[in-house]
C-alpha positions in Angstrom: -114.4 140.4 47.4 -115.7 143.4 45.9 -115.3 146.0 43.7 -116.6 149.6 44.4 -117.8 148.0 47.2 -120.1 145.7 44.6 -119.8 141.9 46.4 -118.5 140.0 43.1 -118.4 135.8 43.2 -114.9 134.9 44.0 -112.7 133.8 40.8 -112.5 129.8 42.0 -116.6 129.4 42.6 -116.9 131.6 39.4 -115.5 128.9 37.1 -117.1 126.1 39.0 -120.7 127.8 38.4 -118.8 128.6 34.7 -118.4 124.9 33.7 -122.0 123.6 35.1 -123.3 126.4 33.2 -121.3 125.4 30.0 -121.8 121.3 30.7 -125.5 122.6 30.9 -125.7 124.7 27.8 -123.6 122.0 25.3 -126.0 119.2 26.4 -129.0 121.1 24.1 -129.3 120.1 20.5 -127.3 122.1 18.3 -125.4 124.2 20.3 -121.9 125.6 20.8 -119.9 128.2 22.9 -117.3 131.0 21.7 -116.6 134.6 22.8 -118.7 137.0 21.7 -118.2 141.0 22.6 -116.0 139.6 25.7 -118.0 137.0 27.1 -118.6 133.6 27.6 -121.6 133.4 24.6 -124.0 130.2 23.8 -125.2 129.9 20.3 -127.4 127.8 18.3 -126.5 126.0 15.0 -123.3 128.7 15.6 -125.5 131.5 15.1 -128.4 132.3 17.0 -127.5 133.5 20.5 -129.4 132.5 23.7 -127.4 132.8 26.4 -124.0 135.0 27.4 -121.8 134.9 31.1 -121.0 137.8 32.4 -118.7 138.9 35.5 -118.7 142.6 36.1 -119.6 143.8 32.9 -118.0 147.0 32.7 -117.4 147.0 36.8 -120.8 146.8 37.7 -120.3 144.5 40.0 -122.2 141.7 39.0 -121.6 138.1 38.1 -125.2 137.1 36.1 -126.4 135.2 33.1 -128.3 137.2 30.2 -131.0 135.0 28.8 -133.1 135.6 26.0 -137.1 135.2 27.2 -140.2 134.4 25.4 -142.7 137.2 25.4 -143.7 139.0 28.1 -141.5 137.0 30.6 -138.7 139.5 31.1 -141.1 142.1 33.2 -143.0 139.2 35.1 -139.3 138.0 36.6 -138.8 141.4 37.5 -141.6 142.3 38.8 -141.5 138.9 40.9 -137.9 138.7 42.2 -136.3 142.1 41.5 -133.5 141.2 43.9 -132.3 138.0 41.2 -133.7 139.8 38.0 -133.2 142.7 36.3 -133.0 144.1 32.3 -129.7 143.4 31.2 -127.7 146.2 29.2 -127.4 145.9 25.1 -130.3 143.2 25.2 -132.5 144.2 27.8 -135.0 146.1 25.0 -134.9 142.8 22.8 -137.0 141.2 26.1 -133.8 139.2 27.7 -133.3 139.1 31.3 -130.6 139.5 33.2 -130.4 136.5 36.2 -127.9 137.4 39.4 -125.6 134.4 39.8 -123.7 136.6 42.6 -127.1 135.9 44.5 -128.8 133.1 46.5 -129.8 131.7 43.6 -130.9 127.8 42.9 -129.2 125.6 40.0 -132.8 124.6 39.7 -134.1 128.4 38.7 -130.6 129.1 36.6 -131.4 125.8 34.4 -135.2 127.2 33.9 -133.5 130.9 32.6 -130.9 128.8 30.0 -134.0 126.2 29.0 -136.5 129.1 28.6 -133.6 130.8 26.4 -132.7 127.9 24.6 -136.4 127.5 23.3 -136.9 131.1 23.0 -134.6 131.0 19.9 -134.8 127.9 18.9 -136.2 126.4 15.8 -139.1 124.3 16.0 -137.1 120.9 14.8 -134.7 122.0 17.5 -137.1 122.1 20.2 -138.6 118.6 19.1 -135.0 117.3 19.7 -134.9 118.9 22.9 -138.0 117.4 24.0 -136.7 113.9 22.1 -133.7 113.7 24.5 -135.6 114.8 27.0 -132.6 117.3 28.0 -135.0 119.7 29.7 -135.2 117.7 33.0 -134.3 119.5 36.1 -130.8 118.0 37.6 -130.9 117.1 40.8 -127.8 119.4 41.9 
């Protein structure tokens, strides 16, 4: 399927990758989901965002996560794996990355991008929950 010629993920795998995305997300302390500026958005204590879904965002074609980083991280991605990363639109200057899901990608490298997220805007007595629960571990699938 594409649009413009732009290969887009079809609708059916979209939601699957949706829902372990959201399953995912919700299993971090303090967090909830609601749509925010037309998109699938992950916040903290309702507030702080660290993660939105996108699926061609204004038709360009891709279907990608936009993560908030920790310093520095956004250009080392980039630099790295140009073909999965790239500076998302609207966030991009704040030092978020933008991670292709319409791309070979591993679950393994999408949970990294929402667990670096998470504890880039977490609070501290979030991210000793997190590491409480022990919720960062890699799923095997």
């Amino acid at each position: 399927m594409s649009v413009d010629n732009k290969e887009i993920v079809p609708v059916h795998e979209d939601e699957v990758l949706l829902e372990k995305i959201r399953a995912y997300c919700l299993s971090l302390p303090d967090t909830s989901e609601r749509v925010s500026h037309g998109a699938p958005t992950f916040f903290i204590n309702g507030k702080r965002s660290f993660t939105q879904y996108h699926n061609n965002h204004h038709g360009d074609g891709r279907v990608a996560l936009w993560c908030a980083a920790p310093d520095g991280l956004q250009s080392t991605l980039i630099e790295a794996s140009p073909d999965l990363y790239y500076v998302p639109a609207y966030v991009g200057h704040l030092g978020w990355i933008g991670l292709r899901l319409d791309r070979n990608v591993e679950w393994q490298e999408i949970v990294r991008a929402l667990s670096d997220a998470y504890l880039a805007r977490a609070s501290e007595k979030q991210k000793q929950k997190l590491f409480d629960s022990k919720a960062l571990l890699l799923p095997d699938s």
